[in-house]
N, C-alpha and C positions, 0 to 999 in steps of 0.2 A: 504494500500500500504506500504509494505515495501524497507527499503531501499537495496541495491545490497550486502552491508555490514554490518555484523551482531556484534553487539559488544557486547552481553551478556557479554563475558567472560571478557569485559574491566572493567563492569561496575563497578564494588568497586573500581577498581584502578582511574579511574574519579573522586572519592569523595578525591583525593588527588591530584587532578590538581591544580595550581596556579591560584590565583583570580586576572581579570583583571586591569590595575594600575588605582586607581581610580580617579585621574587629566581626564586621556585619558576617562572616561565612564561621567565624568561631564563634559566634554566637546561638546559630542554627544548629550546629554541631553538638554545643552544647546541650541547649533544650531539647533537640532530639533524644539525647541521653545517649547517644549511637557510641560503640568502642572498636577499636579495632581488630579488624578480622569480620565487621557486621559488613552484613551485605546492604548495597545501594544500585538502586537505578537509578541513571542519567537520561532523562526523556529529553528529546532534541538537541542531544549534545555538543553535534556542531562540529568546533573545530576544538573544542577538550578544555574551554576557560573553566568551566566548573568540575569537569569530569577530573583534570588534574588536581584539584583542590581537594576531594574527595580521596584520593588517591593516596598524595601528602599525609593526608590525617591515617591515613592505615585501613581506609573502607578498601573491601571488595566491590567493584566498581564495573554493571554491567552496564555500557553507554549506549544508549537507541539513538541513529541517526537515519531519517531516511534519504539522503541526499550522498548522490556516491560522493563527488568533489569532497564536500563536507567529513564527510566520514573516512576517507583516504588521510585528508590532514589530523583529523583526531589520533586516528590510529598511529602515527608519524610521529608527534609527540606524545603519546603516551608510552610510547616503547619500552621504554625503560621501568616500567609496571608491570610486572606479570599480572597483577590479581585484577589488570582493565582487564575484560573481552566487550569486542565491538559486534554489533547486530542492526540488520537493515527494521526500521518499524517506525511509525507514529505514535505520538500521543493517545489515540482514541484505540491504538489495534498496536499494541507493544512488541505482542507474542511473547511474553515474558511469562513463566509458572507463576500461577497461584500463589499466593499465599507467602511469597518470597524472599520479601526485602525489610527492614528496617526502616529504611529511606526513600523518598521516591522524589526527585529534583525535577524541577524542568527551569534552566537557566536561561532568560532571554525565548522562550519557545510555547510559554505558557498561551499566548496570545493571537499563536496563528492557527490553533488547536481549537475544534469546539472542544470548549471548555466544561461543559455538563460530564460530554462524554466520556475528557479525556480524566477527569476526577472519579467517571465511575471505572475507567480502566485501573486509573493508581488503586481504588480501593480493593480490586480484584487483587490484584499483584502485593500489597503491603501484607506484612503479616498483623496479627491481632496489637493494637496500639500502636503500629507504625506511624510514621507522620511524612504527611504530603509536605513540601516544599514550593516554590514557586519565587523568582525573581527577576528583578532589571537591573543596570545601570540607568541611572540618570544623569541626564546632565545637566549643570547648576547654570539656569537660564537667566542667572540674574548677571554671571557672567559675561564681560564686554562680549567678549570673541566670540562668546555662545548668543548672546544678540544681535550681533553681527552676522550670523550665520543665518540665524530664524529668521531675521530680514531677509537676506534669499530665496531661502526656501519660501516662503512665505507671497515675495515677490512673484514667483516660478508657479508656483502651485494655489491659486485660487480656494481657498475652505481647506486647508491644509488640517489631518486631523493624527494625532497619533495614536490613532485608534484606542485601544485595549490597553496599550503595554503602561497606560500612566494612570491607568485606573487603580484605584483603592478595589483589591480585588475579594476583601470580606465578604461583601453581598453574593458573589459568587459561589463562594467555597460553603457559605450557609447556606444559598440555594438549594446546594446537594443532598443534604439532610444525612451527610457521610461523614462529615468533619466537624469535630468544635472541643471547644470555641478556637478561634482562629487568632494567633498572636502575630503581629507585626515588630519588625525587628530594622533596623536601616543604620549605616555606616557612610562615615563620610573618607573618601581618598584623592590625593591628589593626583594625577598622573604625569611627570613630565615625559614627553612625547618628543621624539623628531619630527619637525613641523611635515617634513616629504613623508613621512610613518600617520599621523594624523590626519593629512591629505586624501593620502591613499584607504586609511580606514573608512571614510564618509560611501566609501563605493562600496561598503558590505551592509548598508539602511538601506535594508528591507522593506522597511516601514514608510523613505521617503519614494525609493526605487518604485515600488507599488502603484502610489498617485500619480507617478509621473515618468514614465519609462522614455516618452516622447523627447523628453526634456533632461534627463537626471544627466547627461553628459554636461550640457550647459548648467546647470547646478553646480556640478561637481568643478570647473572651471572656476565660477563665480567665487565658491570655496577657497578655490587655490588664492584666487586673485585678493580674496579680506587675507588671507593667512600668510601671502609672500610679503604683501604689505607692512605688516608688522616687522618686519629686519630679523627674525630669531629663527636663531639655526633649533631652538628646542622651545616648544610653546606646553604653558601649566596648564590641564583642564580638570577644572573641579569637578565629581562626581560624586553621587548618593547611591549607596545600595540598598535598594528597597525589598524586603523578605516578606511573605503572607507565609504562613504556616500553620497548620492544624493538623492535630490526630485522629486517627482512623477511629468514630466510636466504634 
Protein backbone atom coordinates (compact mmCIF):
# COMPACT_ATOMS: atom_id res chain seq x y z
CA UNK A 1 0.00 0.00 0.00
CA UNK A 2 1.19 3.10 -0.83
CA UNK A 3 0.62 6.36 0.33
CA UNK A 4 -1.79 9.17 -1.85
CA UNK A 5 1.68 11.18 -1.84
CA UNK A 6 4.74 10.26 -3.54
CA UNK A 7 7.89 11.99 -2.37
CA UNK A 8 10.70 10.23 -4.22
CA UNK A 9 11.78 13.58 -5.57
CA UNK A 10 11.92 14.96 -1.67
CA UNK A 11 13.81 12.36 -0.69
CA UNK A 12 17.68 13.62 -0.53
CA UNK A 13 16.36 16.94 0.54
CA UNK A 14 14.84 14.91 3.97
CA UNK A 15 18.41 13.99 4.71
CA UNK A 16 18.79 17.77 5.41
CA UNK A 17 15.74 18.19 7.71
CA UNK A 18 16.35 19.31 11.33
CA UNK A 19 16.69 16.69 14.05
CA UNK A 20 14.06 16.68 16.74
CA UNK A 21 15.01 18.92 20.15
CA UNK A 22 16.36 16.23 22.10
CA UNK A 23 14.98 17.50 25.82
CA UNK A 24 11.24 17.01 23.99
CA UNK A 25 12.37 13.15 22.51
CA UNK A 26 13.76 12.39 26.35
CA UNK A 27 11.00 13.29 27.56
CA UNK A 28 8.55 10.99 25.42
CA UNK A 29 10.98 8.20 26.25
CA UNK A 30 10.55 8.83 29.58
CA UNK A 31 6.73 8.95 30.16
CA UNK A 32 6.41 6.17 27.90
CA UNK A 33 8.40 4.24 30.67
CA UNK A 34 9.93 2.37 27.45
CA UNK A 35 13.77 0.51 28.46
CA UNK A 36 15.98 -0.81 26.53
CA UNK A 37 15.65 -3.88 24.55
CA UNK A 38 11.52 -2.61 24.22
CA UNK A 39 10.29 -2.96 21.15
CA UNK A 40 9.00 0.20 18.99
CA UNK A 41 7.60 1.07 15.63
CA UNK A 42 8.45 3.82 13.60
CA UNK A 43 5.29 4.69 11.32
CA UNK A 44 6.50 6.89 8.33
CA UNK A 45 9.99 6.95 9.10
CA UNK A 46 11.35 8.46 6.21
CA UNK A 47 14.78 9.07 6.02
CA UNK A 48 15.44 7.70 10.02
CA UNK A 49 15.23 11.55 12.03
CA UNK A 50 13.20 9.62 14.77
CA UNK A 51 13.97 6.14 13.96
CA UNK A 52 17.79 6.84 14.96
CA UNK A 53 16.74 8.55 18.07
CA UNK A 54 15.00 5.42 19.19
CA UNK A 55 17.72 3.56 18.37
CA UNK A 56 20.24 5.68 20.41
CA UNK A 57 18.08 5.14 23.40
CA UNK A 58 18.45 1.01 23.00
CA UNK A 59 14.77 0.41 21.51
CA UNK A 60 14.38 -2.33 19.20
CA UNK A 61 13.23 -0.33 16.32
CA UNK A 62 10.86 -1.74 13.58
CA UNK A 63 10.64 1.44 10.89
CA UNK A 64 7.54 1.57 8.37
CA UNK A 65 8.25 3.48 5.32
CA UNK A 66 6.36 3.32 2.23
CA UNK A 67 8.36 5.28 -0.16
CA UNK A 68 11.23 3.31 -1.77
CA UNK A 69 13.71 6.63 -2.11
CA UNK A 70 12.79 7.31 1.58
CA UNK A 71 13.26 4.06 2.80
CA UNK A 72 16.62 3.36 1.00
CA UNK A 73 18.12 6.54 2.92
CA UNK A 74 16.69 5.38 6.23
CA UNK A 75 18.07 2.09 5.84
CA UNK A 76 21.76 3.83 4.93
CA UNK A 77 21.88 5.54 8.00
CA UNK A 78 20.66 3.20 10.34
CA UNK A 79 23.21 0.78 9.40
CA UNK A 80 25.14 0.60 12.14
CA UNK A 81 21.90 -0.63 14.35
CA UNK A 82 21.37 -4.07 14.12
CA UNK A 83 18.18 -4.04 16.26
CA UNK A 84 16.52 -1.36 13.19
CA UNK A 85 14.63 -3.70 10.45
CA UNK A 86 13.11 -1.72 7.74
CA UNK A 87 9.58 -2.73 6.12
CA UNK A 88 7.52 -1.33 3.18
CA UNK A 89 3.72 -0.08 4.94
CA UNK A 90 1.44 2.99 5.92
CA UNK A 91 0.02 4.31 8.68
CA UNK A 92 -3.45 2.84 8.29
CA UNK A 93 -2.03 -0.93 6.98
CA UNK A 94 1.51 -1.27 8.91
CA UNK A 95 1.60 -5.18 8.57
CA UNK A 96 3.14 -5.03 11.78
CA UNK A 97 1.96 -8.28 14.55
CA UNK A 98 -0.52 -7.62 16.82
CA UNK A 99 -0.04 -6.98 19.98
CA UNK A 100 3.78 -5.85 19.54
CA UNK A 101 5.40 -2.97 20.41
CA UNK A 102 5.78 -0.76 23.50
CA UNK A 103 5.85 2.29 21.36
CA UNK A 104 4.22 3.36 18.21
CA UNK A 105 5.90 6.91 16.73
CA UNK A 106 4.81 8.52 13.79
CA UNK A 107 7.51 11.45 13.22
CA UNK A 108 6.55 14.37 10.98
CA UNK A 109 3.98 11.53 9.14
CA UNK A 110 1.11 11.65 11.48
CA UNK A 111 -0.78 14.17 9.17
CA UNK A 112 -0.72 12.71 5.71
CA UNK A 113 -2.33 9.48 7.30
CA UNK A 114 -6.13 9.20 7.93
CA UNK A 115 -5.71 9.64 11.17
CA UNK A 116 -8.83 7.75 12.62
CA UNK A 117 -7.46 4.99 10.95
CA UNK A 118 -4.06 5.15 11.37
CA UNK A 119 -4.65 5.33 15.60
CA UNK A 120 -6.98 2.36 15.09
CA UNK A 121 -3.84 0.48 13.33
CA UNK A 122 -1.35 1.64 16.23
CA UNK A 123 -3.86 0.37 18.78
CA UNK A 124 -3.99 -3.01 16.89
CA UNK A 125 -0.14 -3.34 16.92
CA UNK A 126 0.65 -1.69 20.76
CA UNK A 127 0.69 -4.01 23.21
CA UNK A 128 -1.78 -3.65 26.44
CA UNK A 129 -0.77 0.10 27.82
CA UNK A 130 1.44 0.99 25.11
CA UNK A 131 1.57 4.49 24.04
CA UNK A 132 0.96 6.07 20.72
CA UNK A 133 3.27 8.89 19.91
CA UNK A 134 2.93 11.50 17.24
CA UNK A 135 5.17 14.62 16.38
CA UNK A 136 6.43 17.88 14.34
CA UNK A 137 9.07 20.34 14.12
CA UNK A 138 8.18 23.63 14.13
CA UNK A 139 9.36 26.47 13.17
CA UNK A 140 9.53 29.77 15.22
CA UNK A 141 7.41 32.08 12.91
CA UNK A 142 8.09 34.99 14.87
CA UNK A 143 11.52 34.57 13.50
CA UNK A 144 12.81 37.35 10.91
CA UNK A 145 14.13 34.74 8.27
CA UNK A 146 11.14 32.45 9.12
CA UNK A 147 8.92 35.70 8.18
CA UNK A 148 10.63 36.33 5.44
CA UNK A 149 10.09 33.07 4.16
CA UNK A 150 6.18 32.85 4.89
CA UNK A 151 6.05 36.04 2.90
CA UNK A 152 6.93 33.94 -0.15
CA UNK A 153 5.21 31.29 0.30
CA UNK A 154 2.45 33.11 1.07
CA UNK A 155 3.09 35.58 -1.97
CA UNK A 156 3.21 32.18 -4.36
CA UNK A 157 0.47 30.27 -2.82
CA UNK A 158 -2.95 32.13 -2.46
CA UNK A 159 -4.81 30.43 1.07
CA UNK A 160 -1.62 28.96 1.87
CA UNK A 161 -2.62 26.28 4.76
CA UNK A 162 -0.58 23.84 6.60
CA UNK A 163 -2.98 21.61 6.87
CA UNK A 164 -2.98 19.19 9.87
CA UNK A 165 0.80 19.13 10.81
CA UNK A 166 0.05 22.51 13.40
CA UNK A 167 -2.96 21.22 14.70
CA UNK A 168 -3.35 20.76 18.47
CA UNK A 169 -3.84 17.10 17.64
CA UNK A 170 -5.89 16.08 21.30
CA UNK A 171 -9.36 16.35 19.60
CA UNK A 172 -8.03 13.68 17.45
CA UNK A 173 -6.57 11.17 19.53
CA UNK A 174 -9.99 11.46 21.93
CA UNK A 175 -11.93 11.01 18.98
CA UNK A 176 -10.69 7.55 18.81
CA UNK A 177 -12.04 6.40 22.02
CA UNK A 178 -8.52 4.23 22.05
CA UNK A 179 -6.24 6.66 23.98
CA UNK A 180 -6.27 8.91 27.08
CA UNK A 181 -5.98 11.04 28.33
CA UNK A 182 -3.44 12.54 25.96
CA UNK A 183 -0.37 14.47 27.37
CA UNK A 184 1.51 17.04 25.25
CA UNK A 185 5.08 17.43 25.62
CA UNK A 186 7.31 20.37 23.37
CA UNK A 187 11.11 21.34 23.36
CA UNK A 188 12.78 24.04 22.10
CA UNK A 189 16.36 23.69 19.65
CA UNK A 190 18.23 25.75 17.91
CA UNK A 191 19.72 24.45 14.79
CA UNK A 192 22.80 26.19 13.18
CA UNK A 193 22.56 25.14 9.58
CA UNK A 194 24.80 25.79 6.35
CA UNK A 195 22.68 28.21 4.79
CA UNK A 196 23.29 25.85 0.99
CA UNK A 197 22.06 22.72 3.65
CA UNK A 198 18.91 24.90 4.64
CA UNK A 199 18.34 25.95 1.04
CA UNK A 200 18.23 22.64 -0.03
CA UNK A 201 16.09 21.33 3.00
CA UNK A 202 12.96 23.72 1.90
CA UNK A 203 12.73 21.01 -1.29
CA UNK A 204 11.75 18.20 1.17
CA UNK A 205 7.96 20.41 2.25
CA UNK A 206 5.70 18.26 1.47
CA UNK A 207 3.33 20.32 2.88
CA UNK A 208 4.33 23.51 0.65
CA UNK A 209 5.31 21.17 -2.42
CA UNK A 210 1.57 19.87 -2.25
CA UNK A 211 -0.25 23.57 -2.83
CA UNK A 212 1.91 24.36 -5.29
CA UNK A 213 3.98 21.83 -7.50
CA UNK A 214 3.32 24.51 -10.50
CA UNK A 215 5.32 26.86 -8.67
CA UNK A 216 7.42 25.31 -5.74
CA UNK A 217 10.78 25.76 -8.11
CA UNK A 218 10.07 29.46 -8.13
CA UNK A 219 9.46 29.40 -4.30
CA UNK A 220 12.38 27.46 -3.67
CA UNK A 221 14.44 30.33 -5.67
CA UNK A 222 12.67 33.11 -3.94
CA UNK A 223 14.06 31.12 -0.69
CA UNK A 224 17.56 31.11 -1.80
CA UNK A 225 17.33 34.76 -2.85
CA UNK A 226 16.00 36.01 1.23
CA UNK A 227 18.63 33.44 2.47
CA UNK A 228 21.95 34.50 0.20
CA UNK A 229 20.86 37.96 1.01
CA UNK A 230 21.75 37.73 4.41
CA UNK A 231 25.84 37.21 3.84
CA UNK A 232 26.04 33.86 6.22
CA UNK A 233 27.87 31.11 5.27
CA UNK A 234 25.65 29.35 8.52
CA UNK A 235 22.07 30.61 9.30
CA UNK A 236 20.29 29.95 13.30
CA UNK A 237 16.75 28.55 12.89
CA UNK A 238 14.75 28.25 15.99
CA UNK A 239 12.52 25.31 16.23
CA UNK A 240 9.78 23.73 18.79
CA UNK A 241 9.02 20.13 19.01
CA UNK A 242 5.72 19.41 19.48
CA UNK A 243 4.63 15.65 21.10
CA UNK A 244 0.68 14.46 21.53
CA UNK A 245 0.99 11.39 23.27
CA UNK A 246 -1.47 8.80 24.85
CA UNK A 247 -1.82 5.40 26.12
CA UNK A 248 -3.58 2.56 24.61
CA UNK A 249 -6.61 2.06 27.29
Amino acid sequence: MKTEWDYTNLAEAYLRRPEYAPSAIANMLERAGVSVGDAACDVGAGAAHLTLELAKFGLKVWAVEPNDAMRANGIKRTAQFPDVQWFEGVGEDTGMEASRYELVTFGSSFNVCDRQQALTETCRILKPQGWFACMWNHRDLDNPLQQSIEEVIKKNIPGYTYGTRREDQTAVIDASGLFGPVEFISGQVEHHIPAEDFIEGWKSHGTVYRQSPEVFEKIIAEIRQVVESLGQETVTVPYTTRIWMAQKR
